[in-house]
N, C-alpha and C positions, 0 to 999 in steps of 0.2 A: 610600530608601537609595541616592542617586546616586552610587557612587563608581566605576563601570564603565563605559567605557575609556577608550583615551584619547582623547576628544574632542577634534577639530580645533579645538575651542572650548575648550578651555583656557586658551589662553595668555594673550592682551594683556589689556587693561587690567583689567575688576571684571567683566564682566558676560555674558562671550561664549557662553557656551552656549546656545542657543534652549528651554532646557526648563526647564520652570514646573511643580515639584510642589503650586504653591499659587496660581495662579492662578484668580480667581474667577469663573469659567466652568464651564460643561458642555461637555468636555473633546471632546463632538461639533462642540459652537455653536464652539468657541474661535475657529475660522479665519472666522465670522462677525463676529466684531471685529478679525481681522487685518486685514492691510494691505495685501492688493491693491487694495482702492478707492482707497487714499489713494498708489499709486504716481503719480509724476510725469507728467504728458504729456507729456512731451518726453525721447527720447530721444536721448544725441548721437554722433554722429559719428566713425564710427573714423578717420575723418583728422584725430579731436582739434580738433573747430571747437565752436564755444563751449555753453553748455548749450543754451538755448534756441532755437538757428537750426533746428535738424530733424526735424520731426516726424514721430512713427516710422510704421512703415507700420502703416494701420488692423484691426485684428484681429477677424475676425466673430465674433462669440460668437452658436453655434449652439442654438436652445433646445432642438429636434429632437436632436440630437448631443449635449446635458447629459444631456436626460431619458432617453434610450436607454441612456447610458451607467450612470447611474444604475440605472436600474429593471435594468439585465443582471446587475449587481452586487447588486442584494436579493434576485433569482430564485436568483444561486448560492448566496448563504448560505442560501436555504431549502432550496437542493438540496443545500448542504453539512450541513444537519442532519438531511436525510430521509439522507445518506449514512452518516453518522454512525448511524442509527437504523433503519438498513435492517431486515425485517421476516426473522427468521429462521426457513428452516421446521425444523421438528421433527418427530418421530415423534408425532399425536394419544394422547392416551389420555383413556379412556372409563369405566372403570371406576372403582372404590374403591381408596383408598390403607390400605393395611394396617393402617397405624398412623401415629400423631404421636406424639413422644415433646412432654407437654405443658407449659410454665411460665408460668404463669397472670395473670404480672405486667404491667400497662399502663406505659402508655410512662414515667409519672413516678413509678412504682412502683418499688420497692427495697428485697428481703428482709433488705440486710444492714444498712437501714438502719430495717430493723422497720415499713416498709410493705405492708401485703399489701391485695390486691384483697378487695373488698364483694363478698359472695354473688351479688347481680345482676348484677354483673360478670362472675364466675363462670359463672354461668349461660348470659347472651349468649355465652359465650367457646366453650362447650360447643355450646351450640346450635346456632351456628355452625359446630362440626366436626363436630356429626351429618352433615351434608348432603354430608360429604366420606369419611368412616371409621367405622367400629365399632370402634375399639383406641386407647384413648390410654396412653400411659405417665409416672406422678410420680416425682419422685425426692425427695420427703420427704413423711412422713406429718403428722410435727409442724405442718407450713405448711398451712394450706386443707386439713382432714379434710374440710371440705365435698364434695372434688372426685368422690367414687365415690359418692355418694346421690346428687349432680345427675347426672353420668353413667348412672349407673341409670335413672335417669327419661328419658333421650334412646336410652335403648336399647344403650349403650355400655360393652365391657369395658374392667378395667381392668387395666394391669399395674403394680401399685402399687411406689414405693419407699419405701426406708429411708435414708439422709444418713447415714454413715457418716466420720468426721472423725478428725482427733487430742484431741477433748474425749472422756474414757468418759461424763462425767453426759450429755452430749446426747447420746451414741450409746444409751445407755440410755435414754430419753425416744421415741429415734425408734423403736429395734425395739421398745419396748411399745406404740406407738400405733400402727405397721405392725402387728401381730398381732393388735388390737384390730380396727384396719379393716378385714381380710380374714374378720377373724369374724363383722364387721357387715354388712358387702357384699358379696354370694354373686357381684355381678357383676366383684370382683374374683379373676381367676381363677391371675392367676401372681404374683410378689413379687421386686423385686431389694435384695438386703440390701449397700449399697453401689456406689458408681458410680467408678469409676477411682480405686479406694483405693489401691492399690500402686504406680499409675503416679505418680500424687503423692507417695507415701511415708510420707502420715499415719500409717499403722498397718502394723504387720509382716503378714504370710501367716497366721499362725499367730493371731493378734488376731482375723482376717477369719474365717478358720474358724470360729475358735467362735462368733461370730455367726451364723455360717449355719446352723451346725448347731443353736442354741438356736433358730433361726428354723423350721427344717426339723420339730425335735422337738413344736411348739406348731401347725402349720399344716397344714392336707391338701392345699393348691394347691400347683403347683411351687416351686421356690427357686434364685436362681440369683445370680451377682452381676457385676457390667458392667465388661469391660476390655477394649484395643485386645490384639490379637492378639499382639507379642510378649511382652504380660505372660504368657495363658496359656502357651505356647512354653516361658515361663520359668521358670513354678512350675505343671507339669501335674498337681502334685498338688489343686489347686484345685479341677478337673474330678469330683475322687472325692467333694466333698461338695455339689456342684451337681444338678439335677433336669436342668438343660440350660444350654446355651453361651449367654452375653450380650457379644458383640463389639460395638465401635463400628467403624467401617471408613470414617473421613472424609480421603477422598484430599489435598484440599488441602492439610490440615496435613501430609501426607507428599510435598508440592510435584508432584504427580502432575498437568501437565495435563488439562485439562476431558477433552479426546477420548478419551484411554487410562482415564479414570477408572470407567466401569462395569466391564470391564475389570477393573480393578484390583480392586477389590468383591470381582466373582467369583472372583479368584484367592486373596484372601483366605480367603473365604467359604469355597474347595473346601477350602484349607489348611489348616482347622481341623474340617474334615470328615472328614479323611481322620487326623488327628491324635486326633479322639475321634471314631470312628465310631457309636462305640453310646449319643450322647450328642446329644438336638436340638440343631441350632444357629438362633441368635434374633440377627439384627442390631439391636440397641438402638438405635445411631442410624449412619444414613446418608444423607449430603446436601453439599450445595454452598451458599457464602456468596454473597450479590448484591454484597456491596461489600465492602471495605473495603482491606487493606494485600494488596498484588501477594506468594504467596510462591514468589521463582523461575520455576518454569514454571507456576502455579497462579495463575489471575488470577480474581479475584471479579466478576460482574457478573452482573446479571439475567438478561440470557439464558443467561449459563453455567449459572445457575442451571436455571432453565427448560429447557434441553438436556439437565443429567444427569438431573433430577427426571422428565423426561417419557422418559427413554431408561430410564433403570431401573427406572418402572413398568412398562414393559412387559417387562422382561427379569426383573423378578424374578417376575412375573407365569408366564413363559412357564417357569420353572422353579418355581413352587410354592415361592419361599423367603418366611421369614418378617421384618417389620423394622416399624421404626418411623422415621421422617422425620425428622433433625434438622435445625428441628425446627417445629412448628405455627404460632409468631409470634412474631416478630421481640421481642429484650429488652434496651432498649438499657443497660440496668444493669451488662449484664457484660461492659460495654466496660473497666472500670477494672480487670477481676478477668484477660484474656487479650488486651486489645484491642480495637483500633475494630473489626476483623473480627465479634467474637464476639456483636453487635448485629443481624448480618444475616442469624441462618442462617433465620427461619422463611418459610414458604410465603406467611403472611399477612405484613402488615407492622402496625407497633404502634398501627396505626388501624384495626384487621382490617381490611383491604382484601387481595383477592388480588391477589399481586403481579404475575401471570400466571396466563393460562389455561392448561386443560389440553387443549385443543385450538385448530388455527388456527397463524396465525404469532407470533410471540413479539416486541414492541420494546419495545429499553435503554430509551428512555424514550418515554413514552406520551402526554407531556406536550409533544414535541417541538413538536408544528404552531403551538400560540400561544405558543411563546416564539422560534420562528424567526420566527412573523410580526411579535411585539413589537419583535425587535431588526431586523428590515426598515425597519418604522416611526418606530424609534428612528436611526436613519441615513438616511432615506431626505431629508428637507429638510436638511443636512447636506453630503450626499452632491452636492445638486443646486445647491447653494451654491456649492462649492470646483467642480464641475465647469462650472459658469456663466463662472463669473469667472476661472477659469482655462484657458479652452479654451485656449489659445495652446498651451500645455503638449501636446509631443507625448502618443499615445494612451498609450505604455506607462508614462509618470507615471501620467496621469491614472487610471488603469486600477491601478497600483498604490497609490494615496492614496487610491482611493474602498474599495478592498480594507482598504486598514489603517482606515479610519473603520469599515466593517461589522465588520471582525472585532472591535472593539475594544466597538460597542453589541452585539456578540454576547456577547463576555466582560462585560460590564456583564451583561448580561439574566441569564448562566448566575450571574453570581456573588449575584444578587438573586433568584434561586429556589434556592439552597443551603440554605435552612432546610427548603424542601420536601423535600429530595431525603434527607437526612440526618439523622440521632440527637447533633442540637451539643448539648454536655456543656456548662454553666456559662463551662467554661473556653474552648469554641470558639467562646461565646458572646461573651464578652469578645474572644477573638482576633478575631475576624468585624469586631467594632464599634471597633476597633482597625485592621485590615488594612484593611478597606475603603476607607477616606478614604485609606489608600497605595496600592491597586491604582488608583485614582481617578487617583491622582498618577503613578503610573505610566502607566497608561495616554493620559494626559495629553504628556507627556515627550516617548510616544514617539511621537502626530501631532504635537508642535511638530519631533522630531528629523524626523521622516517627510516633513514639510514641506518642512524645507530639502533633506532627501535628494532629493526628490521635483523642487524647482526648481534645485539644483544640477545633478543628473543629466540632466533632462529637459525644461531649458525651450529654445525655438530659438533663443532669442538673449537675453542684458541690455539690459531695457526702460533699463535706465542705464548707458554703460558709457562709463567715459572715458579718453582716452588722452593722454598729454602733446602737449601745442600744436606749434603751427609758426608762429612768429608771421614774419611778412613785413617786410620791411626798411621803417623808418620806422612800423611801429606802435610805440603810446605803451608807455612802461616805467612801471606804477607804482611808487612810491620805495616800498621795502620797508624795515622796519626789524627787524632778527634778531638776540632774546634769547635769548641762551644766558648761563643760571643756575648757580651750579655752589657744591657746598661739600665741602671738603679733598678735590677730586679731585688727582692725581697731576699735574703740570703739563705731563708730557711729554704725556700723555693728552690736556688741553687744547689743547695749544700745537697739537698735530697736526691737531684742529678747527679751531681757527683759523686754519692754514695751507690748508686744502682750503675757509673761507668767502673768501679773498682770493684765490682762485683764479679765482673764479664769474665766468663768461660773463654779466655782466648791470654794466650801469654805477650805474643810482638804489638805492642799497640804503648800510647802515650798518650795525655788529656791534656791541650794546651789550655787555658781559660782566658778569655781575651775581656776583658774589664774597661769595655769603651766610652769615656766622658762622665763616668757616675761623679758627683761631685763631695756626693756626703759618704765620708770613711768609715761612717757606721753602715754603711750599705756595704761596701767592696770588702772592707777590712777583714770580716768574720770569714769572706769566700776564701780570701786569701789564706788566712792562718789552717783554715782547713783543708786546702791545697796542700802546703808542709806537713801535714798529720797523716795526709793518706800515702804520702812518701815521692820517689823519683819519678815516678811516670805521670805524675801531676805537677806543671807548671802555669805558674800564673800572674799576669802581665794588666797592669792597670796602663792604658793607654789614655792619658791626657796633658797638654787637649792632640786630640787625634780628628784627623778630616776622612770621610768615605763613607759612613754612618757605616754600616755591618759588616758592607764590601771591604773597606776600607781596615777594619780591625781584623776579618778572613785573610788578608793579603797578608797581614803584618807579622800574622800567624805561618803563614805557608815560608815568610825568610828564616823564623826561628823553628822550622819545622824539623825533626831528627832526621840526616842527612838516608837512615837506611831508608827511611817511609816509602813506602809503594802506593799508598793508597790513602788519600786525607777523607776524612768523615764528618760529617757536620752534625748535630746535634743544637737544638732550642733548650735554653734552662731551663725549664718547665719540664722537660720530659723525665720519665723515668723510663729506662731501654730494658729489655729484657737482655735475661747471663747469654746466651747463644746468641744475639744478634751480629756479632763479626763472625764467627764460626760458622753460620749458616749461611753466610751469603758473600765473603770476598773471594770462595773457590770459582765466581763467575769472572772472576779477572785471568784465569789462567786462559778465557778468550783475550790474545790480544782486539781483537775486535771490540770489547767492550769497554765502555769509559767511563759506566755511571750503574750504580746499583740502587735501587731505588724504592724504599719502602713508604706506604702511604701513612698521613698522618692520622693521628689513632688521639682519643680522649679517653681523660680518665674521669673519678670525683663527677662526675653529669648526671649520677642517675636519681637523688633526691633533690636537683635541682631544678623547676621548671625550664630557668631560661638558660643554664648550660645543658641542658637535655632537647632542648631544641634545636640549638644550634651544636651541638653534637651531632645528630642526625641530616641536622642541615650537610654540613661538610662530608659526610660519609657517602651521601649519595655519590658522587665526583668520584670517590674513590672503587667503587665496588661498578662505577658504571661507565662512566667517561675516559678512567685513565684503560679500563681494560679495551675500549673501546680505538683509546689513540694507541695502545701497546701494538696493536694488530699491525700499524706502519712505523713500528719505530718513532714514532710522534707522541712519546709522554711529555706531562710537564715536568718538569724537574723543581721541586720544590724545597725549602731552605733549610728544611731537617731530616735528620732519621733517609740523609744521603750521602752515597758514598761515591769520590772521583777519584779517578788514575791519577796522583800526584804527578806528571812530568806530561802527560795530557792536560791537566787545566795550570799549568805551567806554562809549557810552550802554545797557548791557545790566547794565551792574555790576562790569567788567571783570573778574579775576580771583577767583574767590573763595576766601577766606582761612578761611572755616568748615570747609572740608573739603580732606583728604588727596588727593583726586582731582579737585582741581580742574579740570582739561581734560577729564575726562567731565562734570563739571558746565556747563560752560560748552556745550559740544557741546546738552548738552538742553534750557538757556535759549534758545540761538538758536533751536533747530527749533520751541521751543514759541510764538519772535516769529516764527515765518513763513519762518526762510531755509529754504536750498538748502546744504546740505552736501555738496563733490563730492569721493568718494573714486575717487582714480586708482591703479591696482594698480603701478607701478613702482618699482624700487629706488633712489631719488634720496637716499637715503642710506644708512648702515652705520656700524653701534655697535657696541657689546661686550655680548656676553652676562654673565649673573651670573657672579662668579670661582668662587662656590664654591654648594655648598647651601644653606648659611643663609642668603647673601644672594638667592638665588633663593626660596629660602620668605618670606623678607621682604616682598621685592618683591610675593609675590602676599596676604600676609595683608594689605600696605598695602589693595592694590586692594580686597581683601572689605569689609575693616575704612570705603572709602572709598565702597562700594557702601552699605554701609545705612545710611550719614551721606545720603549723597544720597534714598536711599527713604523714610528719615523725614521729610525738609525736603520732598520734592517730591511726596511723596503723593497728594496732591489733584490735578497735575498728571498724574497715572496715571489716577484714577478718576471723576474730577468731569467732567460732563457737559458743562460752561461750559468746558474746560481746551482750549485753541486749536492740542494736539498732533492727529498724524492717527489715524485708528484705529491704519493700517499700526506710527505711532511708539509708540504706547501697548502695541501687542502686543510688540515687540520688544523694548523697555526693561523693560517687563515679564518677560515669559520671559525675559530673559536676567541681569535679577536676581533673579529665583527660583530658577535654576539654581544658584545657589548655594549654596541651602538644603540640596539634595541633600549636599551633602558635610557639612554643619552636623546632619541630617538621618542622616547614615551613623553619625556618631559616637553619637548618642543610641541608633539600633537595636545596636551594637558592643556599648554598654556594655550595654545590655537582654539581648540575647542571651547575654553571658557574664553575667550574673548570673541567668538562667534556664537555660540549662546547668549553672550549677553546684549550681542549684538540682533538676535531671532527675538527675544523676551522684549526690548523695547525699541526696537525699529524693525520690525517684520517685513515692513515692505520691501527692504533693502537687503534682507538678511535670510532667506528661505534656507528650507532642511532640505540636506542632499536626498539624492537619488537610497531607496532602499537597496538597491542592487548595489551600490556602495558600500554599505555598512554592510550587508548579508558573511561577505565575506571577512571581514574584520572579526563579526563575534565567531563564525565558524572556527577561523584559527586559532580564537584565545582557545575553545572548547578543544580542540583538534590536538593543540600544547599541552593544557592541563591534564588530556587525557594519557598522551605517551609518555610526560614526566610521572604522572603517579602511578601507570600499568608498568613502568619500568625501576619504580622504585619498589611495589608491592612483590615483583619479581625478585630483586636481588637485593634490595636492604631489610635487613631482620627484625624491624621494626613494626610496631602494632601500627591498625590505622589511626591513632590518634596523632603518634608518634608523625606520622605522615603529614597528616595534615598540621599539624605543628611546624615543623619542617619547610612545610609550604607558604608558612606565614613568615617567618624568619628567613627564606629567602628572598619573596616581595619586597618584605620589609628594608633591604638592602637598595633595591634600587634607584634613591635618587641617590644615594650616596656613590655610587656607579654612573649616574649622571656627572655627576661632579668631578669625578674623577676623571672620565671620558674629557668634558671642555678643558679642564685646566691642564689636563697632560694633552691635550692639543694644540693650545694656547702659550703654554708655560716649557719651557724648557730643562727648568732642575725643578725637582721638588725633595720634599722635607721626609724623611725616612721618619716614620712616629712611632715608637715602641706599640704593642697590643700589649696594654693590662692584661694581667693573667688575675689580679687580686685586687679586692677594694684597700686603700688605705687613707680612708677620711671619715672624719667624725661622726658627722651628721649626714643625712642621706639625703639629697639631692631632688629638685623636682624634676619628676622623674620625665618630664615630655621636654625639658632644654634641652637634650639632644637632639629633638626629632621637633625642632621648633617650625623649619620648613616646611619639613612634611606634614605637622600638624595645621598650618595656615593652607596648603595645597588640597588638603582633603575637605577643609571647610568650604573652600570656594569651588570644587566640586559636586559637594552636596548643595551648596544654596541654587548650583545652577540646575541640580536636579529638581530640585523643589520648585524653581521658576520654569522649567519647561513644565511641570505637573500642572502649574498654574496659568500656563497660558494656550494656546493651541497645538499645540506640538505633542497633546499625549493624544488627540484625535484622531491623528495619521501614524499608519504600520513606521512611518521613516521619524517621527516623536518619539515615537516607542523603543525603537531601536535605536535615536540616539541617548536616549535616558541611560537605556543597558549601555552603550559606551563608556558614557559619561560615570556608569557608575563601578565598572572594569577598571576607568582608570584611575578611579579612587583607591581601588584596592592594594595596591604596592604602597600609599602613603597610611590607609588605615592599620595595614599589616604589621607598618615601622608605630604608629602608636600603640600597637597589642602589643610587640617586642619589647619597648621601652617600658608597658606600664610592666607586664610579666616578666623583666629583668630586675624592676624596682620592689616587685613584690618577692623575689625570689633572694633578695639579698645575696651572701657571699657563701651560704651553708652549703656545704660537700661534703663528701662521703658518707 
């Protein structure tokens, strides 16, 4: 679910984001097929002297200094898990536990599903709590009559119940069978007819009485019946047909933290003492949960467990009160009937296994030392990899990249012993086998993002870094030839390019204008006439009808191309280039090694525009951070302007190709894949127009998606085949950074999922429960984990205010479904439709301004109603409510984003400069 934030890598062309949800890698190894081996040896020259003259200074890679580093980094995680797991001391206790209140059911057992434990069962169950009490307490006779004749034989009383409900035939069934067993078992000595009947509200006060009283009339042991404290309070008439008091007194449901909760107990306890003095009082159940949903100040965990369990034996101890423990073992059944909590409360767990001891120090988990070692191990070649090959990298990268690889096999480890640790329901079972391959892909994500973070932030210099030439009086000019393609653009638009290419400080060069399918002669007509004004080296060709949309008129240009050409240039109408842009940068051809010179695309007219100022900044990031980022392996993108190729190299290569939409990233990845040298130089040597409006900015970027997995399909093999002559460095990035795409193809699928299982928790609850929080924990971790190294890495190196930023951050959410869109039907579809990007409005009246963003505006509605219906039903109760509200409302964000876009495009009209 990639749609969080706004990544520096949004913008240009198909593919710029470095994160791969689906990259076929262990997401440790990935950086082992990355691309530092395959960076360039040769780095050049900030005085801009040509690739290959200077080779960079030699970088010892320390093995001492990897391995150190390394192994510092697997010690803390082990000492961040011994941290995590520190050894709690407690008050010892040595004695007997008063009582367990006891329910007899094994872990895949389920009374309401008319499973009940085998006698043997039984028996071990008993057996087992001999060795701890003499008191257990049933709360149905009807289930397991077995339980006070095994008891007997282990020596053990019992305080038997009766299941009191809103059916009368089984409340009748259970006080006959309760009176039968107390008559049959001398070792059951007292009887509770009913267990939190009134607090439920099955049966009236008056219903309960006469039970108790028909129970009291038939038996000689006491009689009593079990409610929290302000039921009695409430009807003390209760009191007058009881033998003695049966309180529950469980702090956590009354959000009581751990520390004040014996405490709490005993204030109870006096309470009801002093309210019926001449009446025993009997705590029926008292105890603390090991796990499950946080309530408020009451948080579940084993040692909290273990802390009141061993503080209140000794305090009830040291006052002679009487209770039973809720409760004996763990039943994970009646998680569906109150919650994941209601799984946890017993002493044992539903493998009887004690959960803790009752002396000594107490730890969360006990299992800690071999899964901190696993995930040491699991990082640790990994670890010694990236810090190998990357020593150059000052220490506090490397120190932070070897941190995100451990923590990341430590979340791998934790999330791979989750079946241990917890009672998964069918349905967390499915979620598990589901989430996983996404936390996979998360995790994944976020060393690809961590990486660039990591070498952005903290490498000491670009092993590749180029700077426009200075070429010296009497070096050679090659003859350039500069296609610029164009269809029903605005002619003043054009004519403007073409006056800034006749401008250029450079003499061998020619401006072909390729004029593809325009249909109205007042469009093309004026380009043309002003083609013949500027003189010979300006030719211009209306092609129609012509087939190949851009590719397709590029080609037509390369047969009529001036046979001296060395070098063909591409140029967008829209731009206006600066006089030194061939001068400064074709003396990188005298490497023959090079094939493509490559400057980023740059805007103009954006700065009293809201929504071309936004999406200005949008697109910059990519440039100033991703492509320096792919330059490092020779893996730029190559994009369709303000670029220059070896004429007889994208010649003999296949020239143009007309199969796909994104023809200039395709071409980019044939060359690298024969062997050049792609040099992208970070300067503004030209300036274009951003989109006019929204819908031609979502255009623009659904072409690219749409033009990305035309290229993934066709070049496949060139990704993964072993024979395929790209470099590791190029395979990783072309990679990642068309995967990256999937995330937002990938957000749409969980969207629709999520609200069609919200609506399924909001009115079928039974059917429909909220996953596990350890589920979601890591979902919002990553969105926050994204947002943060896209914006610390655009505060870094884009010149932008933070408004600017977070602007920036809206307009590229705002993008995402239309990258959805683009994603399925370039998967699905085989050709698509090459769509101009407006650069200008040219219509009368101004448009409502959310039809473009019709989808996204119906997506974000059903979003929010689903937030509003979890607010309104039980799902904001539980830590796992809460946290999916915050999903649910993350992933409205990319669809609200594209409505702020659209209205801040419509409000910003077409004013520039």
């Amino acid at each position: 679910m990639v749609f969080f934030p706004a990544s520096p890598h949004a913008a240009p062309p198909w593919l710029f984001q470095p994160s791969s949800p689906a990259l076929a890698l262990s997401p440790l190894a990935a950086f082992g097929y990355a691309a530092a081996l395959s960076a360039s040896p040769f780095r050049s020259s900030l005085r801009g002297t040509p690739l290959s003259l200077t080779p960079p200074p030699v970088v010892r890679k320390s093995f001492w200094r990897a391995l150190a580093l390394t192994l510092l980094v697997a010690a803390l995680n082990v000492g961040l898990w011994a941290f995590l797991n520190r050894p709690v001391h407690i008050a010892d206790w040595h004695g007997e536990v008063a009582g367990f209140a006891f329910n007899p059911f094994q872990r895949y057992q389920d009374p309401t599903q008319q499973i009940y434990p085998s006698e043997p069962e039984l028996d071990g169950d008993i057996r087992l709590l001999s060795q701890y009490t003499k008191r257990l307490r049933t709360y149905s006779s009807v289930e397991n009559p077995q339980i006070p004749r095994i008891a007997k034989f282990y020596g053990l009383r019992v305080m038997a119940g009766a299941w009191i409900e809103g059916r009368a035939e089984r409340n009748e069934r259970e006080l006959a069978a309760l009176i039968a067993l107390a008559r049959k078992n001398d070792n059951i000595d007292r009887v509770i007819v009913g267990n939190e009947v009134i607090l439920r509200g099955d049966i009236g006060v008056k219903d309960l009485i006469g039970y108790i009283d028909r129970a009291r009339a038939q038996l000689k042991v006491p009689v009593s019946t079990a409610e929290p404290l302000d039921t009695w309070q409430r009807h003390p008439e209760l009191a007058q047909h009881v033998d003695f008091i049966t309180v529950h007194i469980l702090p956590y449901w009354e959000k009581v933290p751990r520390k004040d909760a014996v405490a709490f107990v005993l204030g109870q306890y006096r309470e009801l003492q002093k309210l019926f003095p001449n009446k025993p009082v009997v705590i029926g159940e008292v105890g603390w949960p090991s796990n499950g949903n946080r309530r408020e100040y009451a948080q579940p965990s084993l040692a909290d467990e273990a802390h009141f369990l061993r503080d209140w034996f000794n305090v009830a101890a040291g006052n002679k009160i009487d209770y039973y423990v809720m409760e004996a073992i763990d039943q994970p059944w009646k998680e569906k009937l109150a919650g994941r909590v209601e799984s946890y409360w017993g002493v044992f767990n539903a493998s009887r296994q004690q959960k803790f001891s009752f002396t000594g120090t107490v730890i969360e988990d006990p299992n800690w030392p071999w899964k901190a070692g696993a995930a040491s191990l699991l990082a640790l070649l990994p670890m010694f990899w990236f810090a190998r090959h990357f020593i150059r990298f000052r220490a506090l990268g490397l120190a932070f990249f070897l941190v995100l690889v451990q923590l990341s096999a430590s979340i791998l480890v934790w999330m791979a012993t989750l079946p241990y640790d917890f009672y998964l329901s069918p349905f967390d079972w499915a979620m598990l086998v589901l989430l996983f391959p996404a936390q996979f892909a998360i995790i994944l994500i976020l060393l690809i993002n961590g990486f660039e973070f990591t070498e952005v932030l903290w490498r000491p210099y670009w092993l590749r870094e180029f700077k426009p030439l200075t070429p010296k009086p009497g070096d050679p000019q090659p003859f350039v030839s500069i296609h610029l393609a164009c269809y029903n653009e605005p002619p003043e638009m054009v004519i403007l390019t073409l006056d800034s290419l006749a401008a250029l400080d450079y003499e061998n060069y020619e401006v072909i204008v390729l004029d593809n399918n325009t249909k109205n002669p007042d469009v093309w007509k004026p380009v043309e006439a002003h083609c013949e004004k500027l003189g010979a080296k300006f030719r211009f060709y209306h092609l129609e009808p012509w087939p190949g949309f851009k590719a397709g008129a590029l080609n037509y240009g390369l047969e009529v191309t001036d046979p001296r050409a060395e070098v063909v240039a591409v140029v967008d109408a829209d731009y206006e280039v600066r006089s030194d842009w061939l001068r400064a940068l074709t003396g990188y051809f005298a490497d023959p090694k090079v094939a493509v010179v490559q400057c980023p695309q740059a805007h103009r007219e954006w700065e009293h525009n809201p929504f071309r100022r936004m999406t200005n900044w949008e697109y910059d990031g990519f440039f100033r951070i991703g492509m320096h980022h792919r330059n490092e392996r020779n893996a730029i993108i190559q994009h369709g302007t303000m670029t220059m190729v070896r004429k007889d190299v994208l010649a003999n290569t296949g020239a143009w190709s007309e199969w796909t939409i994104c023809e200039d990233a395709e071409l980019g990845l044939r060359l690298m894949k024969a062997g050049y040298e792609l040099v992208y130089v970070d300067e503004l040597m030209g300036k274009g127009l951003t989109p006019a409006d929204f819908k031609a900015y979502k255009s623009q970027r659904y072409r690219w998606a749409f033009g990305a997995m035309q290229i993934m399909k066709a070049r496949w093999s060139w990704m993964v085949s072993k024979t395929s002559t790209l470099t590791r460095g190029q395979r990783f990035h072309f990679l990642t950074g068309w995967f990256s795409w999937f995330g937002d193809a990938l957000h749409l699928v969980f969207t629709l999922m999520a609200m069609l299982w919200t609506l399924g928790m909001v009115l079928a609850p039974r059917w429909f429960t909220l996953p596990m929080y350890l589920f979601l924990v890591p979902l919002i971790g990553f969105f926050i984990f994204k947002a943060a190294f896209g914006i610390i890495l655009y505060r870094v190196r884009v010149p932008c205010s933070w408004k600017d930023t977070l602007m920036a951050s809206v307009a590229s959410m705002g993008l995402s479904h239309a990258i959805a869109r683009g994603i399925y039907e370039g998967l699905w579809r085989k050709k698509g439709e090459f769509i101009r990007t407006a650069k200008s409005r040219r219509i009368g009246a101004k448009p409502n301004p959310f039809t473009s963003v019709s989808e996204e505006g119906l997506l974000f509605a059903a979003l929010i109603a689903c937030v509003v219906g979890m607010i309104n039903s039980t799902g904001i109760n539980y830590i796992e409510g809460r946290l999916w509200i915050a999903i649910l409302a993350a992933q409205a964000i990319p669809y609200g984003s594209a409505l702020i876009g659209a209205w801040v495009a419509h409000r910003s009209g077409d004013a520039v400069g």
